[in-house]
C-alpha positions as CSV (number, residue, x, y, z in Angstrom):
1,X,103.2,131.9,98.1
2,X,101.4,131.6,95.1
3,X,103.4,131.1,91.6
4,X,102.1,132.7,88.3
5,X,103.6,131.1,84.7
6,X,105.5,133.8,82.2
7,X,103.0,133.4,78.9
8,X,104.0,134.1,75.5
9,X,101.8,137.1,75.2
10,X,103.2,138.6,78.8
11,X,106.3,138.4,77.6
12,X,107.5,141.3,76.0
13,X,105.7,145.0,75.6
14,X,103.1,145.1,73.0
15,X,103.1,147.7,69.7
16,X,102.3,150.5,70.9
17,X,102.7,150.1,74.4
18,X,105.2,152.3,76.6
19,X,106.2,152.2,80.2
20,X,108.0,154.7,81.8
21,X,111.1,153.6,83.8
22,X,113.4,155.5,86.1
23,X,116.8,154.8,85.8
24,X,119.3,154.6,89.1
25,X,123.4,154.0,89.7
26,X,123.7,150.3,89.3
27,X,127.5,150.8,90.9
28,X,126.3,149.5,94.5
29,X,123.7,147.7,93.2
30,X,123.3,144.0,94.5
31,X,120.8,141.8,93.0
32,X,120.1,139.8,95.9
33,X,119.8,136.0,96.4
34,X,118.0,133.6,94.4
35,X,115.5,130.9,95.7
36,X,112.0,130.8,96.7
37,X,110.1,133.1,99.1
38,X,112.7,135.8,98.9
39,X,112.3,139.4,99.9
40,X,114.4,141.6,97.3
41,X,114.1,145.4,99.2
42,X,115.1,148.0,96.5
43,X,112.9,150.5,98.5
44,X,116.3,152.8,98.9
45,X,116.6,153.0,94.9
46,X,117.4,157.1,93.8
47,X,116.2,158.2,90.8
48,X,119.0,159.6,88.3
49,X,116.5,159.9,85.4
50,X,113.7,158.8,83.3
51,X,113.3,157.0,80.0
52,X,110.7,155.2,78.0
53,X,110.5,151.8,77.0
54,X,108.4,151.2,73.7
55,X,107.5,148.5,71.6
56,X,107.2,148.6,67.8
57,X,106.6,146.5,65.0
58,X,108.6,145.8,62.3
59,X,108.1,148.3,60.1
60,X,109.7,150.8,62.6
61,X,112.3,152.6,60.3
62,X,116.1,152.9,61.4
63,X,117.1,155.4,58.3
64,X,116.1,156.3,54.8
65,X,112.7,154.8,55.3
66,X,114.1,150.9,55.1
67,X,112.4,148.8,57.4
68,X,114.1,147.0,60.5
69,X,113.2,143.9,59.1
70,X,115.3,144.3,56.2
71,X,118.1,144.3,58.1
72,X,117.0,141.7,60.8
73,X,115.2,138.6,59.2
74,X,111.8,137.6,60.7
75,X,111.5,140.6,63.2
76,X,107.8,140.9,64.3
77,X,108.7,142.9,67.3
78,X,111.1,145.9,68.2
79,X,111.4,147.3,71.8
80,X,113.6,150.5,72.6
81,X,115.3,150.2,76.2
82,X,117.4,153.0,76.6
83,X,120.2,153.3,74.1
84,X,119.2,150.0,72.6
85,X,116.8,148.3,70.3
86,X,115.9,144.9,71.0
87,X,114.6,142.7,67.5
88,X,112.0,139.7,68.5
89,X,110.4,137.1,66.6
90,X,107.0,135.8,68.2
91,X,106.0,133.3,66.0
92,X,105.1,129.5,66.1
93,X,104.0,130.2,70.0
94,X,107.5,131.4,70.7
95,X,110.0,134.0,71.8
96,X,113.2,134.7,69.9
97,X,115.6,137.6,70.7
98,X,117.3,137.9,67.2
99,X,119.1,141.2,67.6
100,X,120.0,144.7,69.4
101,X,121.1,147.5,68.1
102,X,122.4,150.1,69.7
103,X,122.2,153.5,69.5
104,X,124.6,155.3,67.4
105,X,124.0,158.9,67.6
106,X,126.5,159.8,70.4
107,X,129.1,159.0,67.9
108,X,127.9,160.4,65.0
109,X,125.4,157.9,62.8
110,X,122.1,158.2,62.7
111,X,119.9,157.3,65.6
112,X,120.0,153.5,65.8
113,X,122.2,152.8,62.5
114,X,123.0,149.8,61.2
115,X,126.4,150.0,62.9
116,X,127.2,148.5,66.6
117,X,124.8,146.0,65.8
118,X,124.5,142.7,67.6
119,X,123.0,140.0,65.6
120,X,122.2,136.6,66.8
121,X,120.7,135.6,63.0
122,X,123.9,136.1,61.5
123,X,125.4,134.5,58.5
124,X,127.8,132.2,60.3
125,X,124.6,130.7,61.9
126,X,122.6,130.1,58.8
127,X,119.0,129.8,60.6
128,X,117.1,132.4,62.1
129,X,117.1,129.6,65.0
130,X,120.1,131.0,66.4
131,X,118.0,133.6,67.9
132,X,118.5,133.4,72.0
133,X,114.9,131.6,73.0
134,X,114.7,132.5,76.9
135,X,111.7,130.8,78.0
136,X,109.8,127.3,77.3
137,X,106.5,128.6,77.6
138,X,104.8,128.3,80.3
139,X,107.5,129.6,82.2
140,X,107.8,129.7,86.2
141,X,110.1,129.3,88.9
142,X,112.8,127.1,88.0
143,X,112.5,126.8,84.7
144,X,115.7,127.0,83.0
145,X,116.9,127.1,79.2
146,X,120.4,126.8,77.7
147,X,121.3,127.1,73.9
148,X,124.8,127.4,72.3
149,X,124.9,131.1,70.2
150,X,126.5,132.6,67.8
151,X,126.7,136.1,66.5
152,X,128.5,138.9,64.9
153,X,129.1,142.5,66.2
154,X,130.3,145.4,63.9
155,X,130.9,148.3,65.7
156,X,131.2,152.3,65.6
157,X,134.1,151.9,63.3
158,X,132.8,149.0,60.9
159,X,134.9,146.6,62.9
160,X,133.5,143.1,62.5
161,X,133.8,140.8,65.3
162,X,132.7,137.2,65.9
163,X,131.4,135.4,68.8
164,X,130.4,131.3,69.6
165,X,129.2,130.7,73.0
166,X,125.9,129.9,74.9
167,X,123.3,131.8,76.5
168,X,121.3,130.4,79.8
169,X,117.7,131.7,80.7
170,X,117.1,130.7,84.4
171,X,113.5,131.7,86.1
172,X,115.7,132.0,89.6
173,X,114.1,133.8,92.0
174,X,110.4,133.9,93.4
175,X,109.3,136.5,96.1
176,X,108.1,139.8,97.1
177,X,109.5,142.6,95.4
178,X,109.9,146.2,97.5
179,X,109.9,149.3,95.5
180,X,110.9,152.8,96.2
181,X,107.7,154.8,97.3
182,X,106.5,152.1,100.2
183,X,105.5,149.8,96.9
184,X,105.2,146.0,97.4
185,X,104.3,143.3,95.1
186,X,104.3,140.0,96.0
187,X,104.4,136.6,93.5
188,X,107.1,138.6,91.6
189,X,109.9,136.1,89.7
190,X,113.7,136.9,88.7
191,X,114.7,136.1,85.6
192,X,118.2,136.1,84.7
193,X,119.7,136.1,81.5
194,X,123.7,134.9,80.9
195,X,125.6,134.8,77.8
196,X,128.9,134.5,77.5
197,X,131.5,134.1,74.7
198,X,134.9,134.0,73.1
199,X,135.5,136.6,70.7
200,X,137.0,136.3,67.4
201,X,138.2,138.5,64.3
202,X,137.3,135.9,61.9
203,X,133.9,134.1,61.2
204,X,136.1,131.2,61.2
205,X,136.3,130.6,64.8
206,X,139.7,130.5,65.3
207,X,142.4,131.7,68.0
208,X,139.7,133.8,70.5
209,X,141.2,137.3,71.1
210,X,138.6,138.3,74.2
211,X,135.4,136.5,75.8
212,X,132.4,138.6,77.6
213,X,129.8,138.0,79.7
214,X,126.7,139.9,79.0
215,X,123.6,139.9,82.1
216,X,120.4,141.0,81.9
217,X,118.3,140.1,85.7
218,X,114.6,141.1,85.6
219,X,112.1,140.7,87.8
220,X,108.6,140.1,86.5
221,X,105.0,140.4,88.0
222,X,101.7,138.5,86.5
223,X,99.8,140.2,83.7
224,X,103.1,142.5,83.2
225,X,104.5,143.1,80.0
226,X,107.6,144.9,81.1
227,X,109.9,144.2,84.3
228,X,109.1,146.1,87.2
229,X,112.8,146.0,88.0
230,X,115.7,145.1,85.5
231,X,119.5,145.2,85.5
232,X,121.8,144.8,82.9
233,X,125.9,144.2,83.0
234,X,128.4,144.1,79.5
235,X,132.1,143.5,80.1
236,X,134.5,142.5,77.8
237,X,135.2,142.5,74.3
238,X,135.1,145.0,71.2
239,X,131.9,146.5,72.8
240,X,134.1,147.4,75.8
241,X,136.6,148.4,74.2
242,X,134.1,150.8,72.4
243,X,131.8,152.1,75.1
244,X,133.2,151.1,78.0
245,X,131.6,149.0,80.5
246,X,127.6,148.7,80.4
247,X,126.4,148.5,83.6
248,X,122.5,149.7,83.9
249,X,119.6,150.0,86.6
250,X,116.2,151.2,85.9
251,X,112.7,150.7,87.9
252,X,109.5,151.3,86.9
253,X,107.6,154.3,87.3
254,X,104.1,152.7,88.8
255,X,102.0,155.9,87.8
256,X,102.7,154.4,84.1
257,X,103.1,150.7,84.4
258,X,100.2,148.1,85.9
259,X,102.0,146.3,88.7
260,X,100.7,142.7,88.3
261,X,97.2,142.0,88.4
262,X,95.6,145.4,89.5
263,X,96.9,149.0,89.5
264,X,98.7,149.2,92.7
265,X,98.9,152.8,91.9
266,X,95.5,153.5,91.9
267,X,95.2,152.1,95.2
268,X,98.2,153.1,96.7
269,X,97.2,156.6,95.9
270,X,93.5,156.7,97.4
271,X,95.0,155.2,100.9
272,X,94.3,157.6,103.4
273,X,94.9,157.9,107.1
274,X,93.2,160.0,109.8
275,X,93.6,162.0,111.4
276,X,97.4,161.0,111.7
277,X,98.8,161.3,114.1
278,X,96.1,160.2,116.1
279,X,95.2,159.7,119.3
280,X,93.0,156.7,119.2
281,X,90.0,156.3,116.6
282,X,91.5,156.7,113.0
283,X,89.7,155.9,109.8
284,X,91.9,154.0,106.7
285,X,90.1,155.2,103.4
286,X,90.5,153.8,99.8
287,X,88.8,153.3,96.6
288,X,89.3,149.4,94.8
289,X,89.4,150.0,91.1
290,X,88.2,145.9,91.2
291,X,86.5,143.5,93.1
292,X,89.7,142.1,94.7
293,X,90.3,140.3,98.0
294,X,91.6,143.2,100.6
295,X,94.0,142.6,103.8
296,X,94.1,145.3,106.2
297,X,97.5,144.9,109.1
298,X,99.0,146.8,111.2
299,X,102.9,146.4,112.0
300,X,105.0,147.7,114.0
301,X,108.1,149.3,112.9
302,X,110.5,145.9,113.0
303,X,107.4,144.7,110.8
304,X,105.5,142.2,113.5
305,X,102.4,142.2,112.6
306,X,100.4,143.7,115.4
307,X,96.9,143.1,114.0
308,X,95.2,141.8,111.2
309,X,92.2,144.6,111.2
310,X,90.2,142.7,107.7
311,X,90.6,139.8,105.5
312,X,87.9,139.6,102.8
313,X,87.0,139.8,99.3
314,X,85.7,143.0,98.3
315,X,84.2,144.8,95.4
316,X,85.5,148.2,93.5
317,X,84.3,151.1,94.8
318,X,85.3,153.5,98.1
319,X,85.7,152.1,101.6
320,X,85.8,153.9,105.0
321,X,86.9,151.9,108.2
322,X,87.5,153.1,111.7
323,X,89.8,151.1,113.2
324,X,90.8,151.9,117.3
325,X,94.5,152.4,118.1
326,X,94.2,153.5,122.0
327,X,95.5,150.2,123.3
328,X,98.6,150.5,121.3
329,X,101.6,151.9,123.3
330,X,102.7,155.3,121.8
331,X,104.6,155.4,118.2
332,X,105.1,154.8,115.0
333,X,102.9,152.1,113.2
334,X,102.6,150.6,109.7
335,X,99.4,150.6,108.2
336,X,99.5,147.7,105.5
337,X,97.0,148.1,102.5
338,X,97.2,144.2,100.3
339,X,95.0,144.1,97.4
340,X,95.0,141.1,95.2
341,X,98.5,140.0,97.2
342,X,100.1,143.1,96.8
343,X,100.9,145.5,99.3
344,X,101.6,149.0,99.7
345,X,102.9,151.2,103.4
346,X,101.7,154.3,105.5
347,X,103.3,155.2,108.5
348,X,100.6,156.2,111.1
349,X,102.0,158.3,114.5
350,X,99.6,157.3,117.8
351,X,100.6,159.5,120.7
């Protein structure tokens, strides 16, 4: 399978941009196995919720009018995730996570104040270098990056804590990804995100109190800004003690996000079957929003492919193919729609 490189520019959302996510219970959730060629099926993912995620620039305001990157040196970029603002620097052909925030309205501050903050550009580093840099660009499978870290954490209470650790950026995984809905992209990668650290009381460094591991796995199509699929895990430390636990799942919506190269959506959607069930002759319908190189199979419900029905480049606009299932025993069949590589499902009954 085919490999695409993470750029720069595809790397986080741009200003203005926002992607709709729905958010699931990460408690039985299993990332899956790393490697090449691997088939990560998260088609049984429940929706518990929706949220936004949004980028901004820096002169997004926390409070009083006062800029973000007052309080986070050499933020160009802010994204909202949930309960979290993340701070970027994209300069000099790079990417540098330099803070999050989160939010502090459930405990009685003002929407993302300047409290439970998490700040890689602290003092005790003296260089906005000590911003986490996940990716050499260009990224692709088996790219790996490792830094040592330090930051500061002041939490709900105006606790100050102090952390000296590393954080590891590994591009792990490389596959198809299977989305709730019969959605399939392939040439998808898993990135996955590790930090860990000893937590102190004093910027001096001395006699570690805790240590937490923080995760973040995402996995990433070409010409996407935003993970199709990303999970997060905090344990340990003050921000455990504060919160609890962070343990989140969220998947993308596709009716607001493009998944990779074309709008799977838009093609998912226009697939039609019929008559279905059918008896014999059934025509497959749908509309290309691209020139794109198409891939028409049918499987059977084990997924053996049965037949490959068409295999050719063609251009954007409707199609309308008859396609004769009488010498198929009686069933249940899958009808699999690839544009561009990726794939979308419909089940098709032949009595």
């Amino acid at each position: 399978m085919a490999q695409f490189d993470i750029v720069l520019a595809n790397s986080v959302p741009d200003i203005g941009e926002s992607v709709t996510y729905n958010t699931a219970d990460p408690a039985s959730f299993s990332p899956g196995a790393s490697g090449a060629d691997v088939t990560w099926d998260f088609s049984a993912l429940t929706s518990t919720g929706t949220l936004a995620m949004s980028g901004y620039d820096s002169a997004t305001t926390p409070k009083s009018g006062v800029p973000w990157s007052f309080y986070v040196l050499g933020v160009d970029r802010s994204v909202q995730f949930d309960d979290f603002l993340y701070f970027y620097n994209m300069d000099g052909g790079d990417l540098k996570l330099m803070a999050k925030f989160k939010d502090a309205s459930v405990i009685g501050q003002n929407k993302f104040a300047v409290v439970a903050q998490h700040t890689y550009n602290s003092p005790n580093c003296g260089s906005s270098d000590c911003g986490i840099k996940p990716y050499t660009f260009p990224a692709t499978y088996g790219a790996s990056r490792s830094s040592a870290q330090m930051y500061d954490w002041q939490n709900d209470a105006g606790a100050d804590f102090f952390y000296m650790g590393s954080a590891k950026c590994d591009v792990d995984g490389h596959g198809t990804l299977k989305l709730p809905g019969g959605y399939e992209v392939n040439d998808v990668m898993r990135v996955t995100l590790t930090e860990t650290y000893d937590e102190h009381q004093n910027s001096n460094f001395d006699n570690p109190i805790d240590n937490t591991t923080q995760t973040t796995i995402e996995w990433r199509a070409n010409f996407n800004r935003t993970p199709l699929v990303r999970y997060e895990s905090f344990t340990g430390g003050s921000y455990e003690t504060s919160y609890g636990a962070r343990k989140k799942l969220y998947y993308v919506d596709p009716t607001s996000a493009k998944l990779g190269f074309n709008s799977i959506y838009d093609n998912a959607q226009s697939l039609s079957l019929y008559p279905n069930p059918s008896k014999g002759l059934t025509r497959i319908a749908y509309n290309l929003t691209e020139n794109a190189d198409v891939e028409i199979k049918v499987l059977d419900m084990s997924g053996r492919t049965v037949d490959v029905f068409l295999n050719e480049s063609q251009v954007a606009g409707p199609y309308n193919h008859a396609y004769d299932f009488s010498d198929l025993s009686g069933g249940t069949y899958i009808v699999q729609l690839s544009v561009n590589g990726e794939s979308t499902n419909q089940r098709l009954i032949v009595e």
